[in-house]
ZAFI-117618 format. One record per residue: x, z, y negated of N, C-alpha, C in turn; residue number from 1. Coordinates in pm, whole numbers, plus 50000, padded with zeros to 5 digits. Layout:
N
     nx     nz     ny    cax    caz    cay     cx     cz     cy  pos
      X      Z      Y      X      Z      Y      X      Z      Y  NUM
...
***
This chain:
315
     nx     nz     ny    cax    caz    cay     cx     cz     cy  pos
  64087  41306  33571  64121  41196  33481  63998  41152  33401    1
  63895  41136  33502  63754  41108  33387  63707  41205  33334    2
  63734  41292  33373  63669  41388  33251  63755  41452  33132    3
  63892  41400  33120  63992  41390  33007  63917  41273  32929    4
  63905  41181  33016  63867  41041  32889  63705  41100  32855    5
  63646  41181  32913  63525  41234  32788  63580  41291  32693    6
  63655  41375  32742  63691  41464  32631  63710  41374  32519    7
  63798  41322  32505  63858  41172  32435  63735  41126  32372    8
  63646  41080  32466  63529  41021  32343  63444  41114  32293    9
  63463  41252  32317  63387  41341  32256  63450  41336  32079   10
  63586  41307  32096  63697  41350  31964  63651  41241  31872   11
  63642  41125  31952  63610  41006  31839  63471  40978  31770   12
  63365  41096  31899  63193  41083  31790  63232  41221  31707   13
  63347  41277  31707  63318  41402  31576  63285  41338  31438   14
  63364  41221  31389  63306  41141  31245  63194  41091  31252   15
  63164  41043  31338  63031  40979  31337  62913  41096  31314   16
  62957  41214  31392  62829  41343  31396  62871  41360  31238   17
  62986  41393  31196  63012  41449  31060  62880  41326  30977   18
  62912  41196  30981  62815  41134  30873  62693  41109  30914   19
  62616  41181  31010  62474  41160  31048  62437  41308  30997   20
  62521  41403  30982  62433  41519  30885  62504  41505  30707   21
  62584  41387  30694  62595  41336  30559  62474  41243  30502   22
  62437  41201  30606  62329  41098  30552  62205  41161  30621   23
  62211  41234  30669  62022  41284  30709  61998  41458  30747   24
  62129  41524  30710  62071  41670  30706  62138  41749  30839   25
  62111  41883  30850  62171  41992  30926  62105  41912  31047   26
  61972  41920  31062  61866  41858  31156  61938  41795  31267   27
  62029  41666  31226  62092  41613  31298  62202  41679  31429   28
  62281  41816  31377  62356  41903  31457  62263  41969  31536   29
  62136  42001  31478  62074  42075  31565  62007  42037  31702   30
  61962  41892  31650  61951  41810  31763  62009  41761  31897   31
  62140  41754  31813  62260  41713  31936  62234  41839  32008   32
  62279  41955  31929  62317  42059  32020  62192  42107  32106   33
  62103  42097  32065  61954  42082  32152  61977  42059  32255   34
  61931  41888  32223  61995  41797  32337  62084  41798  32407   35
  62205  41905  32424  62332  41879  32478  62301  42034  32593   36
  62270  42104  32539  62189  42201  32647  62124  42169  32728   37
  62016  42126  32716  61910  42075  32830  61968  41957  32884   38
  62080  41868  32868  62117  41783  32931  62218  41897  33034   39
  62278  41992  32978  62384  42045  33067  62306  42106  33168   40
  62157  42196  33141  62125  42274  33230  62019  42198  33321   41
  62010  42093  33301  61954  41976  33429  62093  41950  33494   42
  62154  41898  33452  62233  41911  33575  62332  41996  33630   43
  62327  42105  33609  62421  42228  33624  62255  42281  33747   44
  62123  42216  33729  62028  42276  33827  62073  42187  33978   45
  62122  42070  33940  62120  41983  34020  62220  41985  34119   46
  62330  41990  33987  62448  42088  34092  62466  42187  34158   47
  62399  42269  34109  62391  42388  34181  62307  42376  34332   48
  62228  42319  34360  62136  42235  34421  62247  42194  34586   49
  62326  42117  34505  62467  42060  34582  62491  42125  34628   50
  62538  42240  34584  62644  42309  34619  62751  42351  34540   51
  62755  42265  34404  62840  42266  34314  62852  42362  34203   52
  62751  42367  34166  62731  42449  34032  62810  42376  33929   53
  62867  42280  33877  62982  42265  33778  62935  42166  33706   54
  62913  42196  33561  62884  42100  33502  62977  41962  33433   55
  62978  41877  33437  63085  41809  33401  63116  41770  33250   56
  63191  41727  33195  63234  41725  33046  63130  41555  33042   57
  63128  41488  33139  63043  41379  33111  62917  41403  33068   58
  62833  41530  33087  62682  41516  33040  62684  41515  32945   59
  62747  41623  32883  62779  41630  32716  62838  41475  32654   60
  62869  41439  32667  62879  41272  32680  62774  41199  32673   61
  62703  41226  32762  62572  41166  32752  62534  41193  32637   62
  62468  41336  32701  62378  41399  32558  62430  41362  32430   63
  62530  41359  32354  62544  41291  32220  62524  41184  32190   64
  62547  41091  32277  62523  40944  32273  62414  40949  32282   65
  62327  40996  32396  62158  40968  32377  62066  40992  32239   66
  62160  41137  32218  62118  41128  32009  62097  41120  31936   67
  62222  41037  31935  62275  40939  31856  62246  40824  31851   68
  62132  40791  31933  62113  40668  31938  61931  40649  31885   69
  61913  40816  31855  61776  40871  31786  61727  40853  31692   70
  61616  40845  31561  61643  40812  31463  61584  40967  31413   71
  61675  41000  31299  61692  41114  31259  61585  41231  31282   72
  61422  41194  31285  61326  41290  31314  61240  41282  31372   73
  61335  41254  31506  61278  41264  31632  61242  41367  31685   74
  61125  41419  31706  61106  41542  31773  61171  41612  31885   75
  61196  41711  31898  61282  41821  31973  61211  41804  32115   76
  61127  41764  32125  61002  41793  32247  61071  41662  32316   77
  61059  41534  32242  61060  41398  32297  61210  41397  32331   78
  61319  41472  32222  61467  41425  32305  61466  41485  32424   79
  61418  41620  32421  61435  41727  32577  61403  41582  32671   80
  61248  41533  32661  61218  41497  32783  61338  41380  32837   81
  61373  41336  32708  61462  41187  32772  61574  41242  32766   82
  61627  41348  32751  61803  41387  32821  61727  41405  32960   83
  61652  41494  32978  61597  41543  33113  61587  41388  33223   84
  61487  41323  33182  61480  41202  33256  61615  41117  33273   85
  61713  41094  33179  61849  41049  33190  61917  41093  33279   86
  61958  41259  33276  62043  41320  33371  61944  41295  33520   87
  61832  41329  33499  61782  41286  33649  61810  41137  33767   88
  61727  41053  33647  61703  40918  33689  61794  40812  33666   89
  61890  40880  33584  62031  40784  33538  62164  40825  33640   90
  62178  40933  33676  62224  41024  33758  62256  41059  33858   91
  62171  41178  33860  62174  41303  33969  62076  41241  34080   92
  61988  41103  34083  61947  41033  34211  62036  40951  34279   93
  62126  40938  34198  62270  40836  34284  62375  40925  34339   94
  62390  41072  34305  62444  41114  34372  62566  41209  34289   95
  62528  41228  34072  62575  41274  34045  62718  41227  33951   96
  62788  41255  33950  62911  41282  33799  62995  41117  33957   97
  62976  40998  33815  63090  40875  33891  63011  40811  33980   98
  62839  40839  34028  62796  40759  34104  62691  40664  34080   99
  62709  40723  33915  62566  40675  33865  62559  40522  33850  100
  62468  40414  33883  62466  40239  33907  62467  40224  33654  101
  62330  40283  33656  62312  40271  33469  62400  40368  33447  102
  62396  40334  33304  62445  40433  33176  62349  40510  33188  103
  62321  40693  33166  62229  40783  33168  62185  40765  33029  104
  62288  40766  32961  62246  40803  32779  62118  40655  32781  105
  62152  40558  32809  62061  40440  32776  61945  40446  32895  106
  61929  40524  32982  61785  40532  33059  61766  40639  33028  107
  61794  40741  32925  61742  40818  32844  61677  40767  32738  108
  61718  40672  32644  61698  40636  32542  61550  40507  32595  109
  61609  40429  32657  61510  40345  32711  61337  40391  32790  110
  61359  40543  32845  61215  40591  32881  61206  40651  32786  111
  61216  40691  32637  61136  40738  32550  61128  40663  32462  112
  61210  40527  32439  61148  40431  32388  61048  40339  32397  113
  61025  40343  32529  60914  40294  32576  60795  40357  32583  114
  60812  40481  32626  60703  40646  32600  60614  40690  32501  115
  60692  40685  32396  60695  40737  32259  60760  40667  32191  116
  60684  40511  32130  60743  40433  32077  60693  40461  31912  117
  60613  40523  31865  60588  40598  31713  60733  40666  31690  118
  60746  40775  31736  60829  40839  31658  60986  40754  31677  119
  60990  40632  31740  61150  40605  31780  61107  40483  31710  120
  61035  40387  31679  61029  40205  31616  60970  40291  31488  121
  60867  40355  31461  60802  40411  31320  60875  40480  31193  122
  60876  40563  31224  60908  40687  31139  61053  40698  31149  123
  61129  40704  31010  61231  40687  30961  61299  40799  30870  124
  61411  40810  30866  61395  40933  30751  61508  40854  30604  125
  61490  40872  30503  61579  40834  30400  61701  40847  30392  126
  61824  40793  30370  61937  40842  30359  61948  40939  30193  127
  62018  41077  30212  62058  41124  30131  62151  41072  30054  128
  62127  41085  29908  62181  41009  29814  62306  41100  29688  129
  62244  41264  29709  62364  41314  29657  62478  41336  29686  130
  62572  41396  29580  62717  41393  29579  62766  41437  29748  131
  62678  41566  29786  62723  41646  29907  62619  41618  29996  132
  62550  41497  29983  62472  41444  30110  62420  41578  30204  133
  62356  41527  30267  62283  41618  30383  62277  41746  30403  134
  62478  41806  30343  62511  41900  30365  62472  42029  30305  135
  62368  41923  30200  62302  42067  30162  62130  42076  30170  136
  62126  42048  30264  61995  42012  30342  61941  42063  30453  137
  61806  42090  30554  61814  42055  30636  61766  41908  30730  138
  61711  41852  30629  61653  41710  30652  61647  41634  30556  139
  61627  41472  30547  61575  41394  30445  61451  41369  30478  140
  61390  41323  30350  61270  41258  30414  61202  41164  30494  141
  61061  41176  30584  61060  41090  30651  60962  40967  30589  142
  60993  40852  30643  60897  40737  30568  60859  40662  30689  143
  60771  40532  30671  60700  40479  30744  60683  40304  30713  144
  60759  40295  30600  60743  40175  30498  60844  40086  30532  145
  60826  39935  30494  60872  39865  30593  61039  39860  30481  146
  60993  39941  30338  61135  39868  30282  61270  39988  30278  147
  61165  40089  30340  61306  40168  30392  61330  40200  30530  148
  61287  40059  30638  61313  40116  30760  61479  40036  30802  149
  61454  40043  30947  61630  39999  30925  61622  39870  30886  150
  61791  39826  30870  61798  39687  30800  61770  39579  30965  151
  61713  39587  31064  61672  39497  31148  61554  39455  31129  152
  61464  39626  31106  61305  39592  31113  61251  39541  30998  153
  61397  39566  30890  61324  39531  30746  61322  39341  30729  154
  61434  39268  30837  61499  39153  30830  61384  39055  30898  155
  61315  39139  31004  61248  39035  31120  61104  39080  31034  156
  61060  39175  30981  60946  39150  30882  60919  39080  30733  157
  61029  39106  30662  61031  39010  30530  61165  38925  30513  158
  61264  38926  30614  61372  38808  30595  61506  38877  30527  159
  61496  38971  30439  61508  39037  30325  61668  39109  30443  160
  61788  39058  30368  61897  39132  30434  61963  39252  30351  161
  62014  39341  30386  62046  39469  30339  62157  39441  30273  162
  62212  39550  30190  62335  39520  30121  62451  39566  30213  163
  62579  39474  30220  62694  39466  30319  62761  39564  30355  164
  62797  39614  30195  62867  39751  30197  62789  39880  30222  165
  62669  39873  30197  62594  39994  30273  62556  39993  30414  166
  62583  39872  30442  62540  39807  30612  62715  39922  30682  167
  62844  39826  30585  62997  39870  30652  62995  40007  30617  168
  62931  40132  30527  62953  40283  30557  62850  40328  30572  169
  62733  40284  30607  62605  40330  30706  62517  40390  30583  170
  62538  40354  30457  62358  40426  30385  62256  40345  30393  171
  62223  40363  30531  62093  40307  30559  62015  40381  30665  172
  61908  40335  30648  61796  40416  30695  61818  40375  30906  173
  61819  40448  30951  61869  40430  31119  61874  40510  31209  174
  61959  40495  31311  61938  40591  31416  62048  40641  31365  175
  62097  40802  31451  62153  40936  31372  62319  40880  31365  176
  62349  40796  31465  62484  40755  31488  62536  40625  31490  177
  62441  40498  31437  62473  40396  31444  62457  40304  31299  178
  62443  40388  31217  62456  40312  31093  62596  40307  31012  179
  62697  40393  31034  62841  40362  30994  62895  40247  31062  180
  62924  40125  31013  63072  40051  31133  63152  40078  31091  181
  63253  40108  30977  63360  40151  30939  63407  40262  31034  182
  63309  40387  31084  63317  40483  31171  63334  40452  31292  183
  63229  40370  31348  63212  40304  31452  63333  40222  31509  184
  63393  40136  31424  63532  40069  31410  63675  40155  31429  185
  63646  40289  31385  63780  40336  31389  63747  40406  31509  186
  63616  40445  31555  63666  40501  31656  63684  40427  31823  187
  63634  40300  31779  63685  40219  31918  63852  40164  31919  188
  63947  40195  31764  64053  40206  31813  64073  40307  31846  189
  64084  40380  31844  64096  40524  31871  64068  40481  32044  190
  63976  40476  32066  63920  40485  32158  64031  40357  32341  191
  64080  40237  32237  64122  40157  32347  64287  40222  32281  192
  64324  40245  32191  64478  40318  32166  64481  40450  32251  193
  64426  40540  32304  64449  40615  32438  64408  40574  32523  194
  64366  40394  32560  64288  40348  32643  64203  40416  32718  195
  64104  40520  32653  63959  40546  32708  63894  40445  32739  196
  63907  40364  32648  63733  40246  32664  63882  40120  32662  197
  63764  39984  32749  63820  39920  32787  63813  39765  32635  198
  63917  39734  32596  63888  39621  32492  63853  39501  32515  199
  63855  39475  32652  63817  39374  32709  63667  39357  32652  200
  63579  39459  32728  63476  39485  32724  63399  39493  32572  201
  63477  39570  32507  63421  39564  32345  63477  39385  32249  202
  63573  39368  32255  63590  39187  32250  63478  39129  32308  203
  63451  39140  32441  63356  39013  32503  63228  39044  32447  204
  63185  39150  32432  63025  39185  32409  63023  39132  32267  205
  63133  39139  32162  63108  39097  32025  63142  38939  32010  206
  63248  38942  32092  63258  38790  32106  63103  38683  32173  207
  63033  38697  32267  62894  38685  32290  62795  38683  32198  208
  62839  38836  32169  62716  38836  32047  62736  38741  31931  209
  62845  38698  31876  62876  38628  31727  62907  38489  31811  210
  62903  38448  31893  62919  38278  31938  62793  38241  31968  211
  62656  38346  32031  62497  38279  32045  62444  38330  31915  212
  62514  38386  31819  62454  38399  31719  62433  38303  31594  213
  62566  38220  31643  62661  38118  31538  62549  37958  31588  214
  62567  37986  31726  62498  37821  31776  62360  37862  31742  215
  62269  37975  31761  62115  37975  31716  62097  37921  31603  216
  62207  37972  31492  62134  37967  31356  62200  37811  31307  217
  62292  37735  31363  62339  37642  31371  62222  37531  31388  218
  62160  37575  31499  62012  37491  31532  61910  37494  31476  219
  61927  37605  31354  61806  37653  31290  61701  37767  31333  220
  61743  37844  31417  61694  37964  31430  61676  38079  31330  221
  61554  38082  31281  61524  38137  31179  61533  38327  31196  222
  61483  38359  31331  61441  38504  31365  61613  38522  31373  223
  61685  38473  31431  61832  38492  31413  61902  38537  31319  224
  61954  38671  31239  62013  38670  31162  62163  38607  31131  225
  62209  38600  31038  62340  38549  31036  62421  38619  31120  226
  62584  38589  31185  62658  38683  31272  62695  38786  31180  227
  62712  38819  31045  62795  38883  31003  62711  39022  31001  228
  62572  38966  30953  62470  39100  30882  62416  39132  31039  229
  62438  39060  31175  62362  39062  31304  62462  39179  31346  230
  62605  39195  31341  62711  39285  31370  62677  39393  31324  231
  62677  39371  31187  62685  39528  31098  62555  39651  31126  232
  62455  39562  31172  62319  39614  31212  62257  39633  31324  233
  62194  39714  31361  62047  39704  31474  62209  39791  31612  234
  62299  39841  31586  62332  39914  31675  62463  39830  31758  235
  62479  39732  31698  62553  39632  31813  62735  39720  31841  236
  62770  39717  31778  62856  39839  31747  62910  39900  31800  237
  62787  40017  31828  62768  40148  31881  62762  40128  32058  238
  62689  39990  32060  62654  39983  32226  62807  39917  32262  239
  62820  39880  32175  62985  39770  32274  63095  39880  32286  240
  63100  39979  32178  63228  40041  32175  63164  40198  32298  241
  63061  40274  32287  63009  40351  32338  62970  40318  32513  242
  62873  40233  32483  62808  40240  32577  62795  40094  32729  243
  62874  40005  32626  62927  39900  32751  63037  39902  32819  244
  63093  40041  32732  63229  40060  32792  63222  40189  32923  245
  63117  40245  32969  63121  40346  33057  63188  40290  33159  246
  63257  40373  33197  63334  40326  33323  63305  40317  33457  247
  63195  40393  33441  63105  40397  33584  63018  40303  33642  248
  62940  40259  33501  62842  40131  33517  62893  40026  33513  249
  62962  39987  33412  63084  39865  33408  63144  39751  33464  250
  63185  39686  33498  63275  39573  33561  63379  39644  33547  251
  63460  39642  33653  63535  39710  33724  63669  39602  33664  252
  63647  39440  33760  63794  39387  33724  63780  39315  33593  253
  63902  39220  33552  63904  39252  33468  63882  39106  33383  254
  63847  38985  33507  63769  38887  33451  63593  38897  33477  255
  63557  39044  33538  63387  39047  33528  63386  39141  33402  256
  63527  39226  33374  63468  39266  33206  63453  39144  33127  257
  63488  39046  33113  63434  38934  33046  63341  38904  33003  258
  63293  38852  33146  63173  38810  33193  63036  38918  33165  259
  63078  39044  33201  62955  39157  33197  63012  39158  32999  260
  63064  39199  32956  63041  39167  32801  63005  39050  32740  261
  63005  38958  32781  62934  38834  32700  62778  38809  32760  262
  62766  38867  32843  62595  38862  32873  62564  38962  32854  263
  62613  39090  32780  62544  39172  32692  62546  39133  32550  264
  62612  39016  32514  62633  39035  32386  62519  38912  32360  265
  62532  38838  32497  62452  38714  32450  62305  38773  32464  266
  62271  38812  32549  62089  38905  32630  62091  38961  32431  267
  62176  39048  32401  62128  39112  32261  62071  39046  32152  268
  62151  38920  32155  62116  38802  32068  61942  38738  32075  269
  61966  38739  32233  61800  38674  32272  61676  38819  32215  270
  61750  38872  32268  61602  38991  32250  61611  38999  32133  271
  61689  39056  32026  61695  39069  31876  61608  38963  31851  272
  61631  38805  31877  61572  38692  31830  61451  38660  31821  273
  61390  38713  31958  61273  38663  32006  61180  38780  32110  274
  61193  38846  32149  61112  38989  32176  61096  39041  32082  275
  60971  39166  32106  60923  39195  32048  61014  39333  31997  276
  61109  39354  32051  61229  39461  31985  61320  39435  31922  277
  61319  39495  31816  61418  39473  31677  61564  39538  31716  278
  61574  39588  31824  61714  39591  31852  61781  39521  31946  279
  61788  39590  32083  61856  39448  32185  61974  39485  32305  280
  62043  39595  32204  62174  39613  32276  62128  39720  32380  281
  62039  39804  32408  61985  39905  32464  61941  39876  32613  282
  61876  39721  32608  61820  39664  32732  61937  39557  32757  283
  62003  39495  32734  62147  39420  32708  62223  39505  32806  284
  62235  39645  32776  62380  39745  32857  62272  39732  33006  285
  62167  39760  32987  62160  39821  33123  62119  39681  33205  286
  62056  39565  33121  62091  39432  33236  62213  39476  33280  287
  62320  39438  33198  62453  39406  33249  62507  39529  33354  288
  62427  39662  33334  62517  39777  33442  62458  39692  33608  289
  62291  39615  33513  62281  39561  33699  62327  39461  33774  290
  62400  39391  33697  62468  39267  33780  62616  39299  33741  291
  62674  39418  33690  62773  39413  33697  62895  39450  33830  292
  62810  39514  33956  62858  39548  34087  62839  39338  34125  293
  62766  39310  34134  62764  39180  34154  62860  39056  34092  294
  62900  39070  33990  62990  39007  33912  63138  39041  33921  295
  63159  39165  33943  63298  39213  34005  63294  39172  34161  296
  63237  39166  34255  63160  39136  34391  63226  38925  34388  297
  63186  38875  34296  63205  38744  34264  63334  38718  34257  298
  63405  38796  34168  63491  38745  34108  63614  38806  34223  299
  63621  38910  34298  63690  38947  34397  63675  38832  34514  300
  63550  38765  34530  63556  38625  34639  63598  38540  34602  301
  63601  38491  34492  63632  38370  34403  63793  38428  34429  302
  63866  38544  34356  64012  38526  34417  64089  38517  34555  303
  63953  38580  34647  64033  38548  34785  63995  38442  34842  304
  63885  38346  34855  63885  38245  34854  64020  38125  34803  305
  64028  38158  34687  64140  38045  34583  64270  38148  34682  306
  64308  38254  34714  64450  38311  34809  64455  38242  34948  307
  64338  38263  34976  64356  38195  35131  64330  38004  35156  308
  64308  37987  35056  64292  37802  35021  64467  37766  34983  309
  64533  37876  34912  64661  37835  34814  64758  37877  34958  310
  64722  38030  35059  64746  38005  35195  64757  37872  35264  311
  64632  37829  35296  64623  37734  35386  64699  37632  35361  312
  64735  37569  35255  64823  37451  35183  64962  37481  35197  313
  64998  37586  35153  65136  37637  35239  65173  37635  35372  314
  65095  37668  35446  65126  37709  35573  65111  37501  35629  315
***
């Protein structure tokens, strides 16, 4: 059954891969598919290891999402190491495919963001601007300048907000898979209409995110962007519909999906605001994968508690 619902979200990043080599070149396919190897043959070592040998349709899962969450010219050297460290340390130390506590793709993304923070906060590549975009390319160019980096880093350095409609079909300068929401949008229906991903979970994290976004700037929070241009940007998106929805890390019932989505949406708000990282949702998922065994844990006492109290009054 879970490895049908990869399949499933494999179908819904095909548009998204289609406009990350529309807007930044062949480069981008080559990457994934890079990356999607060395994620399979770490753990196809690991399995094998087991006893298993079998790789599961989830790594490949990973591996695109970890990606995708790259900014277009990222070196081949640096994704290897962080699929490698993901499938390991996100993983195959808990015990493998359904046991994992994090998201792998985001403790992939998170040890080479921290690692090799040049080539992932720095260096940017241009969005392609002709008729047949990327497709007749193998890269765009890369830059370093603050007025073509993404529309977060460009917002928390000169204030300066991006234009809306290039924010809603992604020509902007970003990571390989998170600058479309129009894309991003269709594929989380997609995504809760065969109920793969849970809507609970994608509601609460945006709902969070646009209610501490609304009271900051309400108070005058300046580093705060508005909710509308705070949505369209810096990945929020990509993590609610992708990556807060894993089913493994997750809140299980179905008042801690609530709860575990609005303290990712709210944690995104704070860090965007006030850390020193221009994104948010990356360290946001994996708080929430850690109190989310704890919050389902809560909310299962809290109902048998209130059964055996609504007991006792009966009897």
């Amino acid at each position: 059954m879970q490895q049908k619902m990869m399949r499933k979200v494999i179908y819904s990043l095909i548009p998204i891969i289609l406009a990350s080599i529309y807007y930044f070149g062949w480069r981008s396919l080559l990457l994934i598919g890079w990356t999607t190897i060395w994620g399979c043959a770490t753990e196809y070592i690991f399995e094998k290891k087991y006893g298993k040998g079998k790789v599961s349709e989830a790594v490949i899962v990973t591996s695109i999402l970890f990606t995708l969450t790259l900014p277009p010219s990222t070196p081949f050297w640096v994704a290897t190491l962080g699929i490698i460290f993901g499938v390991v340390f996100g993983k195959a130390v808990f015990g493998g495919f359904g046991k994992n506590v994090f998201n792998p793709a985001l403790v992939a993304r998170a040890f080479v963001y921290v690692s090799f923070p040049e080539p992932l906060t720095i260096k940017w590549s241009n969005v392609s601007d002709s008729f047949l975009g990327g497709f007749t390319r193998f890269t765009t160019a890369t830059v370093d300048t603050i007025s073509t980096a993404t529309p977060m880093l460009k917002f928390r350095e000169t204030g300066e907000l991006t234009d809306y409609f290039n924010l809603f079909i992604g020509k902007i300068s970003g990571s390989l898979g998170e600058t479309s929401a129009i894309l991003i949008i269709l594929a989380a229906i997609y995504l809760i209409y065969t109920k793969t991903a849970s809507w609970h979970i994608i509601a609460s994290v945006i709902t969070g995110f646009l209610g501490l976004s609304f009271i900051l700037r309400l108070l005058g929070a300046t580093s705060v962007p508005n909710p509308l241009f705070g949505i369209l940007s810096g990945g929020i998106l990509f993590g609610a519909v992708f990556m807060a929805t894993d089913p493994i890390s997750a809140a299980k019932t179905t008042p801690g999906k609530w709860i575990y989505g609005i303290l990712i949406g709210c944690v995104t708000v704070i860090i965007r605001g006030y850390a020193l990282f221009s994104g948010g949702i990356m360290f946001a998922v994996l708080i929430g994968n850690t109190f989310a065994p704890i919050i389902d844990e809560g909310v299962r006492y809290y109902k048998k508690s209130k059964k055996a109290k609504r007991e006792k009054v009966i009897a």
